[in-house]
mmCIF file as Biopython writes it, N, C-alpha, C and O atoms, coordinates in Angstrom:
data_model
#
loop_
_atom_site.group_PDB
_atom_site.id
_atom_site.type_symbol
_atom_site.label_atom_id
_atom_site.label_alt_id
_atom_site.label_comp_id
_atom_site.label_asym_id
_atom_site.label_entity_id
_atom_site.label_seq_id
_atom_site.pdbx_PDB_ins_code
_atom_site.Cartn_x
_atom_site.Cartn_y
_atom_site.Cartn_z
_atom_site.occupancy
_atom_site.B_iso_or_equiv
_atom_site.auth_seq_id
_atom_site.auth_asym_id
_atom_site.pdbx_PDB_model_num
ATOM 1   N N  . UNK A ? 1  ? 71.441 131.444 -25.594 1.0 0.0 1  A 1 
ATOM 2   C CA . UNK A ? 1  ? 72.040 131.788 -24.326 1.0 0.0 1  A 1 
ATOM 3   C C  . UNK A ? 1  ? 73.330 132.552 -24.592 1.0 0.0 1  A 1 
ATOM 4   O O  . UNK A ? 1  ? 74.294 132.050 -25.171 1.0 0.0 1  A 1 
ATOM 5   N N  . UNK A ? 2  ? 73.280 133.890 -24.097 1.0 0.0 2  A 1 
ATOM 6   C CA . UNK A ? 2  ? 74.487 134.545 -24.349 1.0 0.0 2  A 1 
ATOM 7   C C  . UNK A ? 2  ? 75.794 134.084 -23.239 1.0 0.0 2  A 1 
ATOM 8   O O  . UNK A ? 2  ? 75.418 134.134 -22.068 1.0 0.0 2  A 1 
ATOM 9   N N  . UNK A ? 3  ? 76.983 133.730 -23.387 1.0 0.0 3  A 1 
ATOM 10  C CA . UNK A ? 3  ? 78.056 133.845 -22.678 1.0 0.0 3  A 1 
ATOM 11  C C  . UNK A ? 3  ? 79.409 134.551 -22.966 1.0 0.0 3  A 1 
ATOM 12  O O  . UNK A ? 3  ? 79.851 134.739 -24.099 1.0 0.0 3  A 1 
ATOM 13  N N  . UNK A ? 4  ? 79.974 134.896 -21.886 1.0 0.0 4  A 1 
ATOM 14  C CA . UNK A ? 4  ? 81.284 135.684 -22.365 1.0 0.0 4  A 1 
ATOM 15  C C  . UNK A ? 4  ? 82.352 135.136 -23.217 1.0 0.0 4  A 1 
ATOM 16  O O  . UNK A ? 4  ? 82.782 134.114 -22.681 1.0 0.0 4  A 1 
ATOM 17  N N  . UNK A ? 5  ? 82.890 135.364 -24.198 1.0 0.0 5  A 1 
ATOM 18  C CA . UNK A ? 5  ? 83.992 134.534 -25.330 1.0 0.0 5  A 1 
ATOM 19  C C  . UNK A ? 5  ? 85.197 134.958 -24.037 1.0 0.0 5  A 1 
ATOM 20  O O  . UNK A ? 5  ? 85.480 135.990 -23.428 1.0 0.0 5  A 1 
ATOM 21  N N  . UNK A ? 6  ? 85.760 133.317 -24.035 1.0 0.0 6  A 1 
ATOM 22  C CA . UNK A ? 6  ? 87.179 133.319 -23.457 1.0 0.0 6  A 1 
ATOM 23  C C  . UNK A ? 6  ? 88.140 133.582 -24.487 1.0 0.0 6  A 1 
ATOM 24  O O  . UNK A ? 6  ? 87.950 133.154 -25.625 1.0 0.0 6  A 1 
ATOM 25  N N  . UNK A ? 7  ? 89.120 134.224 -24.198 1.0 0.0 7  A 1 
ATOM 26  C CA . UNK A ? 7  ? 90.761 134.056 -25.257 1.0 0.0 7  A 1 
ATOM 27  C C  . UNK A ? 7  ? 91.239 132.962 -25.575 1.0 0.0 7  A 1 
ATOM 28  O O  . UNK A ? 7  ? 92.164 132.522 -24.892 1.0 0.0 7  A 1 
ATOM 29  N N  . UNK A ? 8  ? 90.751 132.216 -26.692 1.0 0.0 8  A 1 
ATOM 30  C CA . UNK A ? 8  ? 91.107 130.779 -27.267 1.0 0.0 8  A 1 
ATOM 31  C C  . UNK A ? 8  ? 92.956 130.585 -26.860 1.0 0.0 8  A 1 
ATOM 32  O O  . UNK A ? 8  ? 93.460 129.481 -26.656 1.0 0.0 8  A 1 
ATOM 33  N N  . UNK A ? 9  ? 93.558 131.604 -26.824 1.0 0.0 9  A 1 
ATOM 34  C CA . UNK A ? 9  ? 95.057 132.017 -26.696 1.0 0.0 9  A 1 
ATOM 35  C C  . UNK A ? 9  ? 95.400 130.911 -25.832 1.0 0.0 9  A 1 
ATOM 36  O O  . UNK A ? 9  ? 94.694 130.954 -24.825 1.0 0.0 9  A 1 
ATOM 37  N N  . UNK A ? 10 ? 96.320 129.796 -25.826 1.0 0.0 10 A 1 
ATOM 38  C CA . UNK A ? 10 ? 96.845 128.938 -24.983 1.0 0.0 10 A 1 
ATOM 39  C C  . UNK A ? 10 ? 95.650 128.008 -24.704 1.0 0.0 10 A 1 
ATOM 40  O O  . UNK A ? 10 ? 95.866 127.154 -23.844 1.0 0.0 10 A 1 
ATOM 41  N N  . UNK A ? 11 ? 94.514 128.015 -25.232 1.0 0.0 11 A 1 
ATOM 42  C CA . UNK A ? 11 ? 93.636 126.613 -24.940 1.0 0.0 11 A 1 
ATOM 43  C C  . UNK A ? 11 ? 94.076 125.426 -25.188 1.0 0.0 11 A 1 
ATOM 44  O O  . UNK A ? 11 ? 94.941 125.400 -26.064 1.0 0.0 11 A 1 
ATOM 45  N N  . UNK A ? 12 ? 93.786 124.416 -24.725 1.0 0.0 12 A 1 
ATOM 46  C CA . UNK A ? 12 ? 94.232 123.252 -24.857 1.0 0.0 12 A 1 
ATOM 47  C C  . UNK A ? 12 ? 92.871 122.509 -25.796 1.0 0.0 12 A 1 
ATOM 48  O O  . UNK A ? 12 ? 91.725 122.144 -25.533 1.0 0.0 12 A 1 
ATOM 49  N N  . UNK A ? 13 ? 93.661 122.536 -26.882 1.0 0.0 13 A 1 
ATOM 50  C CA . UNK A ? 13 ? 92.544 121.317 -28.238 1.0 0.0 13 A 1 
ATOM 51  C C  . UNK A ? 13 ? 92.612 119.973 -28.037 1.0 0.0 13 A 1 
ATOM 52  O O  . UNK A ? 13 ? 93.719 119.604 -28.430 1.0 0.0 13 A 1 
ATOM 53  N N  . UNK A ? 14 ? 92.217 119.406 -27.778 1.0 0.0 14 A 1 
ATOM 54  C CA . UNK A ? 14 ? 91.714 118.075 -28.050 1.0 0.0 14 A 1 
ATOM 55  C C  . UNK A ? 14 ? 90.748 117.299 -29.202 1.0 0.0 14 A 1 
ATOM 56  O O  . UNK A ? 14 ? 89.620 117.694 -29.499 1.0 0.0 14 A 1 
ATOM 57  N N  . UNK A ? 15 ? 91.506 115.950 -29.877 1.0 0.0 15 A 1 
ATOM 58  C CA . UNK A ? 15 ? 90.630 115.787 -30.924 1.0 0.0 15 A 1 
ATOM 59  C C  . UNK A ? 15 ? 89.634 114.266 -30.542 1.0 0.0 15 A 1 
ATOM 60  O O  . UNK A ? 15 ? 90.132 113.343 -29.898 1.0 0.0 15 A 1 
ATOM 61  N N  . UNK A ? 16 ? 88.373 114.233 -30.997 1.0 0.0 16 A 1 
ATOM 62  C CA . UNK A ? 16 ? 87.917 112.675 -30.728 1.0 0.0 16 A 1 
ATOM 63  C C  . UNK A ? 16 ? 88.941 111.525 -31.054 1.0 0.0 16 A 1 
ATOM 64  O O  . UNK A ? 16 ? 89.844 111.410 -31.883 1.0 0.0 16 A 1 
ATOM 65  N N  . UNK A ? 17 ? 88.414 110.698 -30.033 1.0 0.0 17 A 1 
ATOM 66  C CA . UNK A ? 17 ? 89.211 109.039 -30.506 1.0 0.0 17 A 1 
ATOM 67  C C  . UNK A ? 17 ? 88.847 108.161 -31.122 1.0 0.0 17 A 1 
ATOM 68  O O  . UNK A ? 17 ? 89.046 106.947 -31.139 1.0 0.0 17 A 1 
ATOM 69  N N  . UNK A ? 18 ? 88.079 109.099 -31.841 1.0 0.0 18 A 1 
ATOM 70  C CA . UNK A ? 18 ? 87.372 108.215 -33.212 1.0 0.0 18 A 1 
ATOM 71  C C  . UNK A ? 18 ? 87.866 109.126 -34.608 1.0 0.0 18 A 1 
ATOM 72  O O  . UNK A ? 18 ? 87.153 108.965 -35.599 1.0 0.0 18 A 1 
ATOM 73  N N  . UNK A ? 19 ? 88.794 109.871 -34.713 1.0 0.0 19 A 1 
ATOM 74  C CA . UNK A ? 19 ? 89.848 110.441 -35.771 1.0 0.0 19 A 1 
ATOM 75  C C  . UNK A ? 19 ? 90.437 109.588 -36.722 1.0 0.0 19 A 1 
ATOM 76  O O  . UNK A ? 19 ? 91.505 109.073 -36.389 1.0 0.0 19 A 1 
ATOM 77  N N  . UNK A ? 20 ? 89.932 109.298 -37.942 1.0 0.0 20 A 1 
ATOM 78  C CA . UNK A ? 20 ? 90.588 108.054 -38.601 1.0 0.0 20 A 1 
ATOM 79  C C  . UNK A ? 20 ? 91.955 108.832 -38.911 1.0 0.0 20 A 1 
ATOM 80  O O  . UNK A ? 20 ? 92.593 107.919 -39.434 1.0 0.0 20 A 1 
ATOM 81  N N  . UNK A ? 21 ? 92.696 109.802 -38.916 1.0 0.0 21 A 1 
ATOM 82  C CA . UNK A ? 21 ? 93.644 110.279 -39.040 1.0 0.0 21 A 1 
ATOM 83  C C  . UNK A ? 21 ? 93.758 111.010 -40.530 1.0 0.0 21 A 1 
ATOM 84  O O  . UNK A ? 21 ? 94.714 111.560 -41.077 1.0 0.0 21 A 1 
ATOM 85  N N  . UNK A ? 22 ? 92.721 110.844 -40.855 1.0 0.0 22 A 1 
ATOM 86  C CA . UNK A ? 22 ? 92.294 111.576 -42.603 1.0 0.0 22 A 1 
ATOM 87  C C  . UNK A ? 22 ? 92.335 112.975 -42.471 1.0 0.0 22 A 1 
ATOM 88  O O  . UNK A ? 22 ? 91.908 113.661 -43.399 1.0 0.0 22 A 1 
ATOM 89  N N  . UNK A ? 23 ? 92.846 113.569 -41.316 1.0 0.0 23 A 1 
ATOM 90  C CA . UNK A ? 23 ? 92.451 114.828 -41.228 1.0 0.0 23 A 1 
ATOM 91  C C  . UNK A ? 23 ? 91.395 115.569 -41.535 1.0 0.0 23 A 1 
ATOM 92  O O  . UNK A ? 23 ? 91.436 116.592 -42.218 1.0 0.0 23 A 1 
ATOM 93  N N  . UNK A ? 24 ? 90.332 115.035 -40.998 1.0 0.0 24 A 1 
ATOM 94  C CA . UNK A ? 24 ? 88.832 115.460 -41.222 1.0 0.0 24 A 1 
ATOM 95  C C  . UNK A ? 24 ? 88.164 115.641 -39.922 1.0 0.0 24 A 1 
ATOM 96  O O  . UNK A ? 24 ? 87.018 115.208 -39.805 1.0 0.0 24 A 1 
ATOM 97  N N  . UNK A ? 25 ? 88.617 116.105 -39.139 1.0 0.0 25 A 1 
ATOM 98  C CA . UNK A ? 25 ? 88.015 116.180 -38.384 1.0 0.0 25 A 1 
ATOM 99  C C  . UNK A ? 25 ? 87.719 117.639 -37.327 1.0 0.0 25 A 1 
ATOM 100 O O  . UNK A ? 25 ? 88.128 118.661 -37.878 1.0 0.0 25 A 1 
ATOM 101 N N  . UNK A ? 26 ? 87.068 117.888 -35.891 1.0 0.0 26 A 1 
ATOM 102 C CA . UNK A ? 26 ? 87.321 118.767 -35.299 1.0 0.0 26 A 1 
ATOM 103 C C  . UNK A ? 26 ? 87.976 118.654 -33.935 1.0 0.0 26 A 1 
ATOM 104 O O  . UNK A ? 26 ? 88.117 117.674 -33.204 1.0 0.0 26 A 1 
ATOM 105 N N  . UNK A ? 27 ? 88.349 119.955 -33.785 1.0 0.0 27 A 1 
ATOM 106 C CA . UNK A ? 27 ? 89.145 119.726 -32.101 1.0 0.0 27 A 1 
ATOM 107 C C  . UNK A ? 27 ? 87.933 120.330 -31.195 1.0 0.0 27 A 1 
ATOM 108 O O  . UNK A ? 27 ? 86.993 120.987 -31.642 1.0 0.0 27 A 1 
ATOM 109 N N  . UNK A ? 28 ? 88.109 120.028 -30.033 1.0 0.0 28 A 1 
ATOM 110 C CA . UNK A ? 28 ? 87.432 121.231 -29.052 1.0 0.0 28 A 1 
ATOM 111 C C  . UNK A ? 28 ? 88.588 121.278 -27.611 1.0 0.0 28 A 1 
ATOM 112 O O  . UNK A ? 28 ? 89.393 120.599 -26.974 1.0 0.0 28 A 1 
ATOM 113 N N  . UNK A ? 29 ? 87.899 122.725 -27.711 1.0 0.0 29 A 1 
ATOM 114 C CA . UNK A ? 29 ? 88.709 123.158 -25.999 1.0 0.0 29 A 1 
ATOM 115 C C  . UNK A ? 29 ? 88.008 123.291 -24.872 1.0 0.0 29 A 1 
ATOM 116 O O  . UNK A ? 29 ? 87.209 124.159 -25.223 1.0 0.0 29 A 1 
ATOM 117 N N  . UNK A ? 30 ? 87.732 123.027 -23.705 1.0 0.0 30 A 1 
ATOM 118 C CA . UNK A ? 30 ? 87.038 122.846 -22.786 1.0 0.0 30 A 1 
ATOM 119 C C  . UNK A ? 30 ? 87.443 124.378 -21.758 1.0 0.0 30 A 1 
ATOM 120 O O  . UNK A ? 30 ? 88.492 124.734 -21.222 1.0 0.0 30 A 1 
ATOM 121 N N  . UNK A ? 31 ? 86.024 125.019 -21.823 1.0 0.0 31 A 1 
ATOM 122 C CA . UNK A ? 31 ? 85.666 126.423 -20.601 1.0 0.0 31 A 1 
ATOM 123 C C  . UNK A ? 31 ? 85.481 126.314 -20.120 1.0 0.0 31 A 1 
ATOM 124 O O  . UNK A ? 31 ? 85.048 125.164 -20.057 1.0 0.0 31 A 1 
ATOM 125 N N  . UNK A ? 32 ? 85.355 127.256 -18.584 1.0 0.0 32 A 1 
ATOM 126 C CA . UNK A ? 32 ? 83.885 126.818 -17.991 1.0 0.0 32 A 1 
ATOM 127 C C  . UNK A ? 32 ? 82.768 127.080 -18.426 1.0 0.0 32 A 1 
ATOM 128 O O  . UNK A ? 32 ? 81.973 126.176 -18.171 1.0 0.0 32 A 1 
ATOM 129 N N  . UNK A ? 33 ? 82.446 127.706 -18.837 1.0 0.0 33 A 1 
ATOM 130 C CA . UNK A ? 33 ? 81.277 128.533 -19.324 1.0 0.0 33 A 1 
ATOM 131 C C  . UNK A ? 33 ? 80.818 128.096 -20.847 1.0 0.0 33 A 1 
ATOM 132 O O  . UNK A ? 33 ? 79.638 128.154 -21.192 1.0 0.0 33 A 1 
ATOM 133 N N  . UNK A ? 34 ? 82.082 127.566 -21.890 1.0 0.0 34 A 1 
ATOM 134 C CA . UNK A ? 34 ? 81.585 127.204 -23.269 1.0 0.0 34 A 1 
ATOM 135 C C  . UNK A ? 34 ? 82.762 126.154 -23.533 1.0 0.0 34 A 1 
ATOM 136 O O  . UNK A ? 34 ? 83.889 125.914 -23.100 1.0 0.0 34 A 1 
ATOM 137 N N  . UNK A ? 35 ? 81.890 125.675 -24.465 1.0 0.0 35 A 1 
ATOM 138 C CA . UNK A ? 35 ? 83.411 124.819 -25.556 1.0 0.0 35 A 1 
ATOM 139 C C  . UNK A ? 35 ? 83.571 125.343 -26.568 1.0 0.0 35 A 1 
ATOM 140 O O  . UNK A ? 35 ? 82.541 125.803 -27.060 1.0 0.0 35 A 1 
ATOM 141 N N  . UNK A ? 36 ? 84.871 125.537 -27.363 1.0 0.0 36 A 1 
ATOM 142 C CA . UNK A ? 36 ? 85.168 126.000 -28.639 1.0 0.0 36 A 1 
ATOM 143 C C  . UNK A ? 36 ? 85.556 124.993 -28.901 1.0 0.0 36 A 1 
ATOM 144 O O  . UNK A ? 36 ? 86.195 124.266 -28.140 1.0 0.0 36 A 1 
ATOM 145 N N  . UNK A ? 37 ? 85.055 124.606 -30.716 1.0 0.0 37 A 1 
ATOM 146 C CA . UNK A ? 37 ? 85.183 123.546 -31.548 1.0 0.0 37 A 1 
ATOM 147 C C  . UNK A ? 37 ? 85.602 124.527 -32.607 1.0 0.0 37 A 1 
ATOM 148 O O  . UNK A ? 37 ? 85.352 125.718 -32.795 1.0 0.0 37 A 1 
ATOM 149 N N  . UNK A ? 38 ? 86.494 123.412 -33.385 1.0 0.0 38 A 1 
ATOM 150 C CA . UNK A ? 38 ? 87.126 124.358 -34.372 1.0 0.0 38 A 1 
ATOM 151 C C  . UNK A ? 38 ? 87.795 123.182 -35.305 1.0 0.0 38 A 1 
ATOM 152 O O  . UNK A ? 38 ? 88.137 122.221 -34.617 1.0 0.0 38 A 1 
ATOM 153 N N  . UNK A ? 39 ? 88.068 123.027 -36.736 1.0 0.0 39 A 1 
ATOM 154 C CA . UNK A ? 39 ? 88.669 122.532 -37.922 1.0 0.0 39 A 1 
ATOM 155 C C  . UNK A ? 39 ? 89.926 122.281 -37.154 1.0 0.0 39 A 1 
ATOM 156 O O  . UNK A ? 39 ? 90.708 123.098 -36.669 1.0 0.0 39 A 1 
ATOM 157 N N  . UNK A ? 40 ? 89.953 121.029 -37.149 1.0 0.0 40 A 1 
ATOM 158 C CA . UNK A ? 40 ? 91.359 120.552 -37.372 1.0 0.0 40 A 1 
ATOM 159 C C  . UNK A ? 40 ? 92.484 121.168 -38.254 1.0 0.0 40 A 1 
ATOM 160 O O  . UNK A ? 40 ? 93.660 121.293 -37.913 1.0 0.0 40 A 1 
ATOM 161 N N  . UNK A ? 41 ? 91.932 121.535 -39.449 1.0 0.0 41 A 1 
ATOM 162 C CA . UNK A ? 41 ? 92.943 121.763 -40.576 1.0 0.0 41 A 1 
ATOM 163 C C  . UNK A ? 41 ? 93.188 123.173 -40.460 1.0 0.0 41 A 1 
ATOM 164 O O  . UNK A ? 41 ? 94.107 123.621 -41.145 1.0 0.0 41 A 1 
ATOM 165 N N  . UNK A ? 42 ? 92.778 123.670 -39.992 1.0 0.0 42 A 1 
ATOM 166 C CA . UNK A ? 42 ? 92.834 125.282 -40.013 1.0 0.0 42 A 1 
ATOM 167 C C  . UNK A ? 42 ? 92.808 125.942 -38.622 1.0 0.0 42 A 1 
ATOM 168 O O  . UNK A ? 42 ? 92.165 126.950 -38.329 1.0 0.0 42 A 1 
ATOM 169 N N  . UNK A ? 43 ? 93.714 125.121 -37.696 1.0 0.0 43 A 1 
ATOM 170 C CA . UNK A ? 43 ? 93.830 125.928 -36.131 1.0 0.0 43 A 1 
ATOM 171 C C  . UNK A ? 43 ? 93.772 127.090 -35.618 1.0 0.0 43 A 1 
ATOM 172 O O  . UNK A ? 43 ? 93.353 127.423 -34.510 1.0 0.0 43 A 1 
ATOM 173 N N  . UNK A ? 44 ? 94.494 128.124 -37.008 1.0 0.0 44 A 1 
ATOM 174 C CA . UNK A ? 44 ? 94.184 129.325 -36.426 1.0 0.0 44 A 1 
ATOM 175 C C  . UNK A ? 44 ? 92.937 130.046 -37.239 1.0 0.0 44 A 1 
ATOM 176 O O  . UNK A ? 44 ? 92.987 131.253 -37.478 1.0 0.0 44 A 1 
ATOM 177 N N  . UNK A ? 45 ? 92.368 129.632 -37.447 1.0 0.0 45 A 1 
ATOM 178 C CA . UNK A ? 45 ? 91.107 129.763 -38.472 1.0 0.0 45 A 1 
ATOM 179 C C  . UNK A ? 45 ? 90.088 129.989 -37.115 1.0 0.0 45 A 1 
ATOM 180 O O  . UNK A ? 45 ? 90.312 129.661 -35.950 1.0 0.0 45 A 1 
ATOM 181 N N  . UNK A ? 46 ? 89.080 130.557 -37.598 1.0 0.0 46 A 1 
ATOM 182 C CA . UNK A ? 46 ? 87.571 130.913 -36.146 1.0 0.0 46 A 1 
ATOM 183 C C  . UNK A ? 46 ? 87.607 129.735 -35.663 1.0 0.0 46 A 1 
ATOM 184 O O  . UNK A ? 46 ? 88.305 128.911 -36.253 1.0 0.0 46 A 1 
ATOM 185 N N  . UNK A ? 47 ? 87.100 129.460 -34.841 1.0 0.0 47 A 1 
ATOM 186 C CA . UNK A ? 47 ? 86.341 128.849 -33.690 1.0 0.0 47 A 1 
ATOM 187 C C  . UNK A ? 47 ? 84.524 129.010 -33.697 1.0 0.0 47 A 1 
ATOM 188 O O  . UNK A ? 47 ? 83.973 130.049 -34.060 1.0 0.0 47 A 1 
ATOM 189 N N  . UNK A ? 48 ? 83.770 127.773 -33.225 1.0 0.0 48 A 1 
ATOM 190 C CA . UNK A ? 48 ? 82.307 128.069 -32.811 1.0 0.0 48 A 1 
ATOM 191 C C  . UNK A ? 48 ? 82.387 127.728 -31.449 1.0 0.0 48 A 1 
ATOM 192 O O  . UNK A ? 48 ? 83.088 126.811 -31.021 1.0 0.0 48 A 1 
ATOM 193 N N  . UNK A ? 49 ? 81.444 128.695 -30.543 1.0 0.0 49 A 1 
ATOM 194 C CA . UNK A ? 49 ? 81.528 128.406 -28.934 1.0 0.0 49 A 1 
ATOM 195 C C  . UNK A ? 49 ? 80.277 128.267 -28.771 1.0 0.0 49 A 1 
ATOM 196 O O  . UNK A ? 49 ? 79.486 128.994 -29.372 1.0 0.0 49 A 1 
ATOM 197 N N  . UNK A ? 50 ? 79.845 127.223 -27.854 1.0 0.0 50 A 1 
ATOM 198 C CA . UNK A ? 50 ? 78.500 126.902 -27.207 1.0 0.0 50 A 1 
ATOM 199 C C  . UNK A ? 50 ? 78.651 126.816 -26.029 1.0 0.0 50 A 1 
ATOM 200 O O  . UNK A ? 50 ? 79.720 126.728 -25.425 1.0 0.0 50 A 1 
ATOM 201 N N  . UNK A ? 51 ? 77.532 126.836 -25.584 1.0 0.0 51 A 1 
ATOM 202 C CA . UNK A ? 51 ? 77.387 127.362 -23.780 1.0 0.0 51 A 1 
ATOM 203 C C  . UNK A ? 51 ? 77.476 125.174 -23.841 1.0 0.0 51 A 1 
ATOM 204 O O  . UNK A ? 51 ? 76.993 124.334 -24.600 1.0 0.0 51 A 1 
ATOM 205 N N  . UNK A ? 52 ? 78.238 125.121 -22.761 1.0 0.0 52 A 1 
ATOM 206 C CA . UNK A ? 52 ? 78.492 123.783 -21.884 1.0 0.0 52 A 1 
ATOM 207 C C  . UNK A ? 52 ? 77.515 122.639 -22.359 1.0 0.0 52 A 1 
ATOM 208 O O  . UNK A ? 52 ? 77.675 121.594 -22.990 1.0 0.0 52 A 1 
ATOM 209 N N  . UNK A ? 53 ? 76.530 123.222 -21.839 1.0 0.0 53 A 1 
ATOM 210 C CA . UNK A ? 53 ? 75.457 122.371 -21.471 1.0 0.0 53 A 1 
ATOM 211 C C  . UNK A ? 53 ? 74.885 121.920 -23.091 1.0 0.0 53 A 1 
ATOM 212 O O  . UNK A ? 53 ? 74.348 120.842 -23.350 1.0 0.0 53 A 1 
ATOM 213 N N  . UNK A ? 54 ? 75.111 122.861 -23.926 1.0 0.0 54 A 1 
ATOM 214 C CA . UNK A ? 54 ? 74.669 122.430 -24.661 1.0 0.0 54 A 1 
ATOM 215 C C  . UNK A ? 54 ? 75.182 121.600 -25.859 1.0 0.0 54 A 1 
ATOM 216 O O  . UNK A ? 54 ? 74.623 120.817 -26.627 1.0 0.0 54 A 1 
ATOM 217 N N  . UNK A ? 55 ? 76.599 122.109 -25.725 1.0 0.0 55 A 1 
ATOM 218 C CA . UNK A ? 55 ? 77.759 120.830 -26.153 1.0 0.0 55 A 1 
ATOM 219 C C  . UNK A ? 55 ? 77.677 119.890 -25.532 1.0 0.0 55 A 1 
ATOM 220 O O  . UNK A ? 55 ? 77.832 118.932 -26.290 1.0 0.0 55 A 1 
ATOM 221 N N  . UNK A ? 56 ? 77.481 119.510 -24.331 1.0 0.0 56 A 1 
ATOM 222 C CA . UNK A ? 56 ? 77.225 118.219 -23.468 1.0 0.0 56 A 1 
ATOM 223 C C  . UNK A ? 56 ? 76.085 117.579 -24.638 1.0 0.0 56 A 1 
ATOM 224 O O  . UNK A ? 56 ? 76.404 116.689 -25.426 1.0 0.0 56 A 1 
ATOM 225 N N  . UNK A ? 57 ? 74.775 118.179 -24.592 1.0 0.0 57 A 1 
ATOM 226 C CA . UNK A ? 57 ? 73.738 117.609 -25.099 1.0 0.0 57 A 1 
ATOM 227 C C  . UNK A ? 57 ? 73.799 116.960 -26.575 1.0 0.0 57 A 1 
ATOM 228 O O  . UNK A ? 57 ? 73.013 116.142 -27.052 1.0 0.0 57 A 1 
ATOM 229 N N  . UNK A ? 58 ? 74.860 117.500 -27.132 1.0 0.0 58 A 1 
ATOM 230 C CA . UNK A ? 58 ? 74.515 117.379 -28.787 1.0 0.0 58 A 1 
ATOM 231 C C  . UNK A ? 58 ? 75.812 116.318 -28.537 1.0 0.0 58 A 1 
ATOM 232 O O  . UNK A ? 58 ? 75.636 115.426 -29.367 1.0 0.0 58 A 1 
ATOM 233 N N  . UNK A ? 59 ? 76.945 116.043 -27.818 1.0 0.0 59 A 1 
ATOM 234 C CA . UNK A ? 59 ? 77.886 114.896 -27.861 1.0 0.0 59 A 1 
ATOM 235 C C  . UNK A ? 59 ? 76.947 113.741 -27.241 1.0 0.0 59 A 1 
ATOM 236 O O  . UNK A ? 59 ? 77.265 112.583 -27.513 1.0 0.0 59 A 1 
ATOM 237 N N  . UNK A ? 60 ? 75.922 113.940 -26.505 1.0 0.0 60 A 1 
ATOM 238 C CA . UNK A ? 60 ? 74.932 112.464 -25.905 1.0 0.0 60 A 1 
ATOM 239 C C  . UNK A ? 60 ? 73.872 112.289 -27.018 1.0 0.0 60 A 1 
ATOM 240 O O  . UNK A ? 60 ? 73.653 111.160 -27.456 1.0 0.0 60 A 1 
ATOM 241 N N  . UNK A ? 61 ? 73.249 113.300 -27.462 1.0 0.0 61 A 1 
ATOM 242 C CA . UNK A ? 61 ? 72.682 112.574 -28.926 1.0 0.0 61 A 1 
ATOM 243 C C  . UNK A ? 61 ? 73.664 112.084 -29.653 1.0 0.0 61 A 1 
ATOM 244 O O  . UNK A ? 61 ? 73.244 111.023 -30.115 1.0 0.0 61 A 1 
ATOM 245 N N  . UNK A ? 62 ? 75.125 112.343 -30.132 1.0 0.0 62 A 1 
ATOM 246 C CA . UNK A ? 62 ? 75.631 111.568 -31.575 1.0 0.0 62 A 1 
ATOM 247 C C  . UNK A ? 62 ? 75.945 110.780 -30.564 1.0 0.0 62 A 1 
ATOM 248 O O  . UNK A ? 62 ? 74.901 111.297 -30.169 1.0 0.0 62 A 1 
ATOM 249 N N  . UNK A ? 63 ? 76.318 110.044 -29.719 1.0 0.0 63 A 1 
ATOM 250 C CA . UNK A ? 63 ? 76.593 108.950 -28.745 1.0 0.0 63 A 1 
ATOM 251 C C  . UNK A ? 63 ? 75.179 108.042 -29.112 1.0 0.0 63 A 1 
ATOM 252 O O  . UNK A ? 63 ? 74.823 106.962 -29.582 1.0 0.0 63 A 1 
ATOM 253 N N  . UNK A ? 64 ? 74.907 108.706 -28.811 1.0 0.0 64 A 1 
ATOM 254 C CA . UNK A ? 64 ? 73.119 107.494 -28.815 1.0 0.0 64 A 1 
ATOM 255 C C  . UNK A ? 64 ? 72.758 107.233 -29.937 1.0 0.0 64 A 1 
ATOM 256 O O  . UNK A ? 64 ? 71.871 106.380 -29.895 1.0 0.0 64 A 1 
ATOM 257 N N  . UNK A ? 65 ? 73.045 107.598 -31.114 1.0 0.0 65 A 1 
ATOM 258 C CA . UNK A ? 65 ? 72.838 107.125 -32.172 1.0 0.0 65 A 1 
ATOM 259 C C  . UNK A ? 65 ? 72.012 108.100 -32.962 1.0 0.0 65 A 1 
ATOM 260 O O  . UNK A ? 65 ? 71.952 108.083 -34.192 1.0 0.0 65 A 1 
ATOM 261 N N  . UNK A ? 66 ? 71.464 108.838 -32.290 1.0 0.0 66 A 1 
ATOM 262 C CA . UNK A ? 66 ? 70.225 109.449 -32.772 1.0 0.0 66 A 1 
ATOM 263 C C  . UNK A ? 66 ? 70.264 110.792 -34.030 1.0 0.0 66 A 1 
ATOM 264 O O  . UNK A ? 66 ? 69.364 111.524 -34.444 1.0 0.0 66 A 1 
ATOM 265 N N  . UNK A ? 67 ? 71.148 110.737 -34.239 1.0 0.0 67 A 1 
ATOM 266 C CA . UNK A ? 67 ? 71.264 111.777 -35.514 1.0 0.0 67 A 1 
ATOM 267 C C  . UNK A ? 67 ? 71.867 110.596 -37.058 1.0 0.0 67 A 1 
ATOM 268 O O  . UNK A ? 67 ? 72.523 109.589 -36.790 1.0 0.0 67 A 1 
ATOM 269 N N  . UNK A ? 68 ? 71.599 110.859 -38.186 1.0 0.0 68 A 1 
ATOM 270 C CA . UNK A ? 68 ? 71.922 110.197 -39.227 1.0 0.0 68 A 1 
ATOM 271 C C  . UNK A ? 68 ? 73.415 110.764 -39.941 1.0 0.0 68 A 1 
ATOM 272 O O  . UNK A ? 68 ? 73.480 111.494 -40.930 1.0 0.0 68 A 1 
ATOM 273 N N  . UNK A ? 69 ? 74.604 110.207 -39.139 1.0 0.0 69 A 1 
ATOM 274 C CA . UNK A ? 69 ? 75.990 110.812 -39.346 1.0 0.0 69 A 1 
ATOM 275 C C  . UNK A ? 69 ? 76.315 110.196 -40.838 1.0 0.0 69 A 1 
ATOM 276 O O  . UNK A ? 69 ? 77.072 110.633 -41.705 1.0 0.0 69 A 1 
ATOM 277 N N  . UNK A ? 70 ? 75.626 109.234 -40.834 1.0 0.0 70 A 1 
ATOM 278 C CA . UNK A ? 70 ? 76.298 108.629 -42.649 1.0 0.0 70 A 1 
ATOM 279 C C  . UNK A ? 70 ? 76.510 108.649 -43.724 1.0 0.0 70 A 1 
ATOM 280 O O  . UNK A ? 70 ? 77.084 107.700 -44.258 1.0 0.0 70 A 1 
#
């Protein structure tokens, strides 16, 4: 699904509250249209953007258990 890239410029990152603080982790910024997820360690480093819906989908599978994170 193609969508338009917003200007990450002034997004607001947010990190999970499951961050053991090891600095391993990712942020994301909330679009309308996409989320950009991006390395903690490297903020101004790229970004990956997915259309909404489908970041929705892949945060309710690792919620449910259903992928092998270990």
């Amino acid at each position: 699904m193609w969508v338009p890239a917003p200007s990450l410029t002034g997004a607001s990152w947010r990190t999970s509250s499951y961050t053991s603080g090891a600095n391993n982790c990712v942020e994301v910024a909330d679009f309308p249209t996409v989320a950009a997820v991006r390395d903690s360690k490297n903020p101004t480093g790229p970004a990956l953007l997915f259309a909404r819906c489908e970041w929705a989908s892949f945060v309710r599978t690792v919620r449910s258990g259903q992928l092998d994170l270990g």
